[in-house]
Structures are given as C-alpha cells and as structure tokens.
Backbone bond lengths (Angstrom), bond angles and torsions (degrees), N, CA, C in turn:
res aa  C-N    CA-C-N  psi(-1)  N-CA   C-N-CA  omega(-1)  CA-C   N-CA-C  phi
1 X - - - 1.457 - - 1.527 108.76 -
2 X 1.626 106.48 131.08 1.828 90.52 169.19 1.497 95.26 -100.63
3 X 2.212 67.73 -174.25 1.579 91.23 -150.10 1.501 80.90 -135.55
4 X 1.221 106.40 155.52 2.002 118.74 170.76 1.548 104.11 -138.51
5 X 1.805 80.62 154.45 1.722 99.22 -177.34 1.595 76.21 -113.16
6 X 1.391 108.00 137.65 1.945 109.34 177.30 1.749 102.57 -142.61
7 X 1.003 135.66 167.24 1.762 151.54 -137.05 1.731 79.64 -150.85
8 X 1.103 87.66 114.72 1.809 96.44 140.81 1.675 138.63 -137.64
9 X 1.327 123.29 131.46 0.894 129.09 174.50 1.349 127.46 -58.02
10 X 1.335 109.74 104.00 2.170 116.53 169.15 1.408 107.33 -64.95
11 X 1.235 93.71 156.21 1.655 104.18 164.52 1.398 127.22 -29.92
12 X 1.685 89.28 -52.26 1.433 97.21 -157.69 1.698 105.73 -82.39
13 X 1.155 129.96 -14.35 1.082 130.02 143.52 1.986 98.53 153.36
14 X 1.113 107.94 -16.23 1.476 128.15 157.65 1.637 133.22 -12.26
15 X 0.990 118.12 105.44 1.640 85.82 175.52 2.109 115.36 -104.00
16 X 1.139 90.24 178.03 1.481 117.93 -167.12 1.562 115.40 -128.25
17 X 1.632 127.69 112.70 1.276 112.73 -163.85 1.591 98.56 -138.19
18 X 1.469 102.27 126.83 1.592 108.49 -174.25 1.565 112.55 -129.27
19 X 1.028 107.47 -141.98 1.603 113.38 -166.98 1.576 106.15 -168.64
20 X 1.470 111.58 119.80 1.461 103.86 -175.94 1.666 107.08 -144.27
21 X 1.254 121.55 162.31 1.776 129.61 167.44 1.641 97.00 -81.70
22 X 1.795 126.77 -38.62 1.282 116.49 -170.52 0.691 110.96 -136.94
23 X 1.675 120.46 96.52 1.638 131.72 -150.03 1.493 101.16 -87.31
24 X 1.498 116.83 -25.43 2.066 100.66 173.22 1.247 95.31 -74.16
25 X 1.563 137.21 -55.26 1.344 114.94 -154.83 0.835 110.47 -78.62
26 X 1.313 151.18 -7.37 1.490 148.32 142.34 1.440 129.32 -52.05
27 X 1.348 130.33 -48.79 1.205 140.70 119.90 1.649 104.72 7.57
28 X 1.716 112.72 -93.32 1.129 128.06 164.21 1.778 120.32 -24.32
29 X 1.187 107.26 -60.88 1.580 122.94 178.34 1.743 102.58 -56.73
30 X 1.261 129.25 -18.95 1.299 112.84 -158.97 1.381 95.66 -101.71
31 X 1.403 101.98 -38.11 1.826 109.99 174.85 1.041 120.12 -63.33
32 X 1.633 125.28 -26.98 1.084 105.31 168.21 1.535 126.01 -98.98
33 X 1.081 128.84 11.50 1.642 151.89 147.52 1.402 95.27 102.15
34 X 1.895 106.68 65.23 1.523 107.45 165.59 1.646 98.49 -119.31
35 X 1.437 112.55 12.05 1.674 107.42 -154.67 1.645 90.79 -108.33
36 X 1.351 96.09 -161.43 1.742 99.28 172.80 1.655 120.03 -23.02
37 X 1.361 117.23 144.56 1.291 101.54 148.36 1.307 142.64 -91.61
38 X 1.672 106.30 7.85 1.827 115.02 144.52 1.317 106.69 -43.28
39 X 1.505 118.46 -72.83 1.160 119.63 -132.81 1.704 92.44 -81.37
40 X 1.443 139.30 -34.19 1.173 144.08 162.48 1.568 112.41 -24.79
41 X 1.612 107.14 -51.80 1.222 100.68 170.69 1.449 128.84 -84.74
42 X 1.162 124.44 12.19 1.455 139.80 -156.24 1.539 108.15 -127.83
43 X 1.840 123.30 -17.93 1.492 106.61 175.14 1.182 118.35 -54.23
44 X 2.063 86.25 162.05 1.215 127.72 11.64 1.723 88.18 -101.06
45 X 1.478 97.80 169.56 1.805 133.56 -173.29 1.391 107.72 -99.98
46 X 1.437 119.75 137.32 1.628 106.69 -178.89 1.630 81.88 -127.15
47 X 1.148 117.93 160.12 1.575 134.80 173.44 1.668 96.10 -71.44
48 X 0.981 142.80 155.12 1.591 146.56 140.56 1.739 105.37 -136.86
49 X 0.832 144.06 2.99 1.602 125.51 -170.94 1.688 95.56 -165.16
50 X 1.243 116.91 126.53 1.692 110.63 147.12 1.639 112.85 -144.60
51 X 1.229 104.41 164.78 1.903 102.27 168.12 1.373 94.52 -135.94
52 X 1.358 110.99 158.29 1.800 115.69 -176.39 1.738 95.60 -125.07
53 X 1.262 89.45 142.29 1.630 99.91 -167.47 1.688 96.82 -125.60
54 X 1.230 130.43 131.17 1.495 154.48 138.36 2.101 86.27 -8.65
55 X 0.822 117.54 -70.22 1.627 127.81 -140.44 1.642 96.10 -104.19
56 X 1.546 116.22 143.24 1.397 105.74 -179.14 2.060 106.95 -91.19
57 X 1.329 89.78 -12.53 1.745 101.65 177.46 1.075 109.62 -59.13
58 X 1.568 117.72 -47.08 1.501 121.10 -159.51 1.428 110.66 -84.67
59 X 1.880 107.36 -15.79 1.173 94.82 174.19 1.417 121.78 -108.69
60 X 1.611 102.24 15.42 1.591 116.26 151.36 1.677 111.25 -68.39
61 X 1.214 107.29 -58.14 1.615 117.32 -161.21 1.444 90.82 -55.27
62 X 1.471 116.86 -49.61 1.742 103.09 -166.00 1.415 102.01 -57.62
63 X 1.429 119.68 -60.20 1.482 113.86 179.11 1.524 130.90 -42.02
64 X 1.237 113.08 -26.59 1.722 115.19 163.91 1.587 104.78 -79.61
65 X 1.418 123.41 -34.01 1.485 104.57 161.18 1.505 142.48 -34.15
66 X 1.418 85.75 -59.15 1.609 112.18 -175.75 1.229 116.32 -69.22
67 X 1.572 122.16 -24.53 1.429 118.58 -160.14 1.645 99.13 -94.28
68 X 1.528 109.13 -13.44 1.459 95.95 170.16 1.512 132.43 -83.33
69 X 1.336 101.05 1.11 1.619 118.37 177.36 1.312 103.92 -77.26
70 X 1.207 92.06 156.79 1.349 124.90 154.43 1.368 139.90 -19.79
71 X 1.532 142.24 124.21 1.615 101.52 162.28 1.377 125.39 -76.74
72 X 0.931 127.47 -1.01 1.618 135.51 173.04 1.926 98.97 -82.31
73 X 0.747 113.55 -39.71 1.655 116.42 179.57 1.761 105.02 -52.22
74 X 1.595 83.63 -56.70 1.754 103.38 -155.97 1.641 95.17 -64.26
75 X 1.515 103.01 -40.41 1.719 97.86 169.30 1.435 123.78 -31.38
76 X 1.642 100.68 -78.71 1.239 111.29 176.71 1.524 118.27 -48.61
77 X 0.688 132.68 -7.98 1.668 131.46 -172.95 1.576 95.34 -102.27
78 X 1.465 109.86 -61.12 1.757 88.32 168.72 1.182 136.17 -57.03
79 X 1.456 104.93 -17.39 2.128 106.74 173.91 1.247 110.88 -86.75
80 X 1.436 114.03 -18.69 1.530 103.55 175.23 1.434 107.39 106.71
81 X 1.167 118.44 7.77 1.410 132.76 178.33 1.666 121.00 -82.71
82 X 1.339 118.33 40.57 1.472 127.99 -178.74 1.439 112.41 -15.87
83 X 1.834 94.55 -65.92 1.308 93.60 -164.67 1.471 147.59 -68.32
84 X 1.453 91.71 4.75 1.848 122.48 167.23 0.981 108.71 -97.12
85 X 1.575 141.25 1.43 1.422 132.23 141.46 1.351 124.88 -45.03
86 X 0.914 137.79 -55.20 1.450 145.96 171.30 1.285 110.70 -37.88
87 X 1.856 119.39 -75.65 0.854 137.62 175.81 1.733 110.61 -42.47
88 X 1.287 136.69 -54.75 0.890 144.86 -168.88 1.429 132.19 -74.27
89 X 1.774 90.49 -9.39 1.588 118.54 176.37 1.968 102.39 -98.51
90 X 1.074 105.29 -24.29 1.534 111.00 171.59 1.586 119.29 -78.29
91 X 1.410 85.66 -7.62 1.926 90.12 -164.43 1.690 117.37 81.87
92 X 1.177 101.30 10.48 1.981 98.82 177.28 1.643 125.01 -65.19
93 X 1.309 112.74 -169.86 1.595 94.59 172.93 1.427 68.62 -136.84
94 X 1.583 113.43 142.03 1.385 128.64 157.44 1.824 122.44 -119.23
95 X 0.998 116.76 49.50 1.450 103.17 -154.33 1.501 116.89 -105.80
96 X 1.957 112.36 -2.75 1.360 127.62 178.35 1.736 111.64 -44.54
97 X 1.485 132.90 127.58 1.016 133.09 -178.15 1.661 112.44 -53.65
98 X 1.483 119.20 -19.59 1.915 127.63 172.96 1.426 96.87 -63.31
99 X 1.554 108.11 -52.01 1.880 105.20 175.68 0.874 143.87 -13.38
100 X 1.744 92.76 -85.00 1.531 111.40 163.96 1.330 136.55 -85.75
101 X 1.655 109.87 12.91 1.225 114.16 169.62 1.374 102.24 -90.18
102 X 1.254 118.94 -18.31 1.464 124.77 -163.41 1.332 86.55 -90.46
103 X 1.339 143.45 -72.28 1.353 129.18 -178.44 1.107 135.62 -60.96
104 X 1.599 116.85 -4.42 1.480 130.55 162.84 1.387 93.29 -69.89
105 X 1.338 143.55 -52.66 1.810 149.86 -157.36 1.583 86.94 -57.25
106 X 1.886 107.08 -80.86 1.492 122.58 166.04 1.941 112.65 -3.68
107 X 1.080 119.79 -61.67 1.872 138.90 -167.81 1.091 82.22 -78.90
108 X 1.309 145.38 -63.37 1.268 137.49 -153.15 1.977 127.15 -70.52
109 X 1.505 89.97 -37.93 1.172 100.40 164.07 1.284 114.57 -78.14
110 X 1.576 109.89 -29.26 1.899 88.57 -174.47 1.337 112.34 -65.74
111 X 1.497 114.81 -34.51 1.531 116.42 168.32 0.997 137.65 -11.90
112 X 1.719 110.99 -70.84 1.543 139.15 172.89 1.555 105.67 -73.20
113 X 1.130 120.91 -5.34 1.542 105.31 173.95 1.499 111.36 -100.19
C-alpha cells in the first residue's frame, strides 16, 4: 500500500505538512476540521505538493524533514525549483534570472535522463 508525505496550503497563506496511506480522504478530513488542529484553524486547505512512498516510515521521515524548512524552501519545492533547495538551506539568495534559467536547464535535463 502507498503512503504520501503531501504540503497543504491554509488560508492564510501557510503551509501544513503531513503524512498519510489516504491522501484524498485526508485532504477531505482536514477540510472538514477532523485533521490537524493547525489546519482546523487555518480553513479551508488546498493540496499543493505530495510524493508517495512504498513505506509509511519513509513517508513519515520525509514529513519531519520538510516541516522544519522554511517557507521560502517549502515554496521552492512546490514550484519545482530543486535547485534553490540547497541554496536556501544555506541561507543564500538565488533569485538572478541566469539562476533559474540555469536550474530550469538543470530540471530539465534530469527529466530526459
């Protein structure tokens, strides 16, 4: 059975990061204020980010990863912007348009490989 570590978006613009076996009905559960009591105080919750993991551990461990970041981190990870992870875990500013064109190239190639 999988399992997902998934990001959700609060109202207030916030995110919320858990770990579940049934990531719609949980989803579901949070909207209707059976889930966290962050997010209870924060409807409604929109999904933006998940990964599904083989193992429900691993998709605990990722979720204690993630929740210690950043919101500028957690951004980039929901846009798809890898390569400002690093940077953003150092405390850098990466935001020159050569950057992220260069790490858009970077995403792009890993794709096709």
């Amino acid at each position: 059975m999988s399992s997902y570590m998934y990001i959700l978006k609060c109202s207030d613009g916030s995110f919320y990061t858990g770990s579940t076996r049934e990531l719609e009905k949980r989803v579901e559960e949070h909207n209707l204020g059976l889930g966290a009591n962050y997010t209870r105080k924060h409807l409604p919750v929109e999904l933006v980010y998940f990964e599904e993991f083989q193992r429900v551990d691993d998709a605990f461990a990722r979720e204690k990863q993630i929740q210690g970041w950043s919101h500028k981190k957690k951004e980039a990870l929901i846009q798809g912007h890898f390569g400002k992870l690093s940077d953003l875990a150092r405390g850098k500013k990466s935001n020159s348009l050569s950057d992220i064109q260069s790490m858009s190239k970077r995403v792009a190639e890993g794709n096709r490989n």
